[in-house]
N, C-alpha and C positions, 0 to 999 in steps of 0.2 A: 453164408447167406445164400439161401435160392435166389437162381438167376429173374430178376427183374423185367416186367414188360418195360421199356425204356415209351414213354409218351411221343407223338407227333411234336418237332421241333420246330418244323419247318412250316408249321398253318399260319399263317397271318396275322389270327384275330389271338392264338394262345402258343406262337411258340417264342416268344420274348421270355415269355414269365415261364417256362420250365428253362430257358438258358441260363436265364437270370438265378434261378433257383439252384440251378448245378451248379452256380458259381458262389452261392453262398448269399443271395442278397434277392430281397420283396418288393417286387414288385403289385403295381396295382395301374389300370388305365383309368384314364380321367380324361371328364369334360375342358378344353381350355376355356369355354365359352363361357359356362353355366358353374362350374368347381365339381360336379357330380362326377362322386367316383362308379364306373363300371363295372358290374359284374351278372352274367361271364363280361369278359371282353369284347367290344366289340367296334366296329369302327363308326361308328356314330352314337348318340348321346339318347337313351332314352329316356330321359328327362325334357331335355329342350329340341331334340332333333340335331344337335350340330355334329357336324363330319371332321370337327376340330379335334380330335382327340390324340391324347399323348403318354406314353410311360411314366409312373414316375414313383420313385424312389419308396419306400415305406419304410418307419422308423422299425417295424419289428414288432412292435404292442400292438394289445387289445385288447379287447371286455369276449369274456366264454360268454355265447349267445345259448348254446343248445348242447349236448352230450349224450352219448349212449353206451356201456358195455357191449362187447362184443364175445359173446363166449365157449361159442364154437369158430375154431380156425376153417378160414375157405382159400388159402393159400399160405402156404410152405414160409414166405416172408415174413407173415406177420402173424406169429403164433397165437391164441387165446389163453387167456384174454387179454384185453386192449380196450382201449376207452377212444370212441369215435368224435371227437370236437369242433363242436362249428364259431370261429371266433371272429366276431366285428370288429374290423381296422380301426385305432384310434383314426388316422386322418378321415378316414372315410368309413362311418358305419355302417351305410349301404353294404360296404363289400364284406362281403362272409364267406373266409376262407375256413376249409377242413383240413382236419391234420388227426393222428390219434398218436394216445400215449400210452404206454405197454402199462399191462396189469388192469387191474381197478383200481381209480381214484377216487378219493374223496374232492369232490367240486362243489361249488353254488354257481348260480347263473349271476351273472355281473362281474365275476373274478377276474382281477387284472390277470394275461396269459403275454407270453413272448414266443416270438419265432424259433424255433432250433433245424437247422442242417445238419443231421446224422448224417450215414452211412447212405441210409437207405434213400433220404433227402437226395442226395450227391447224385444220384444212381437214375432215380425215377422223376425226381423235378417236382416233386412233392414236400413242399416244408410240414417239417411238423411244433406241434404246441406244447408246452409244458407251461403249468403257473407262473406267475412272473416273482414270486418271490421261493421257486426251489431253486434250488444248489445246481449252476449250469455243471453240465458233464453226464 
């Protein structure tokens, strides 16, 4: 595998969620005040204004928002094609995380999607998505 830009770990407002990520597990920040989950991250609530904000766990699911092929490669990591996916958090559908998945797939918008931590996830802090009903591995 081509060596990896490894992401800022250490910012305040997003390096929770690539630690969290290299350790295999999703997070998402949220309102304690209001329930709004945030995204990007940040420390107060654009929703109600509050500065109560906190980490918190995410099951892993959620609904494919948006998708694109990709198929000319622009880095060594991630050969073409690849399918670019923007997936809404069950807990929180505000938050819309990106991830891609090698090759071309067949998608609809609304398809249940689940989190995966490959290789490259481990590396970069980057989770990525596959269907939620393919074969994990």
């Amino acid at each position: 595998m081509s060596e990896l830009i490894e992401p800022v770990d250490f910012d305040r407002d997003t390096g929770y969620f690539f630690q969290a990520a290299r350790e295999g597990r999703l997070v998402f920040r949220a309102c304690r005040s209001c329930g709004a989950g945030l995204h990007m991250p940040t420390q107060f609530c654009g929703r109600c204004g509050s500065r109560d904000t906190e980490w918190r766990e995410a099951a892993g699911t959620g609904t494919l928002y948006s998708w694109t092929t990709v198929v000319q490669s622009v880095h060594p990591a991630y050969p073409a094609p690849y399918t670019i996916v923007q997936v809404a958090l069950d807990e929180a559908p505000e938050v819309r995380y990106l991830g891609s998945i090698p090759g071309e797939v067949e998608l609809c918008a609304g398809q249940p999607m689940r989190v995966v931590f490959d290789d490259r996830a481990r590396v970069s802090g980057l989770p990525q998505w596959r269907p939620a009903d393919e074969p994990p591995g």
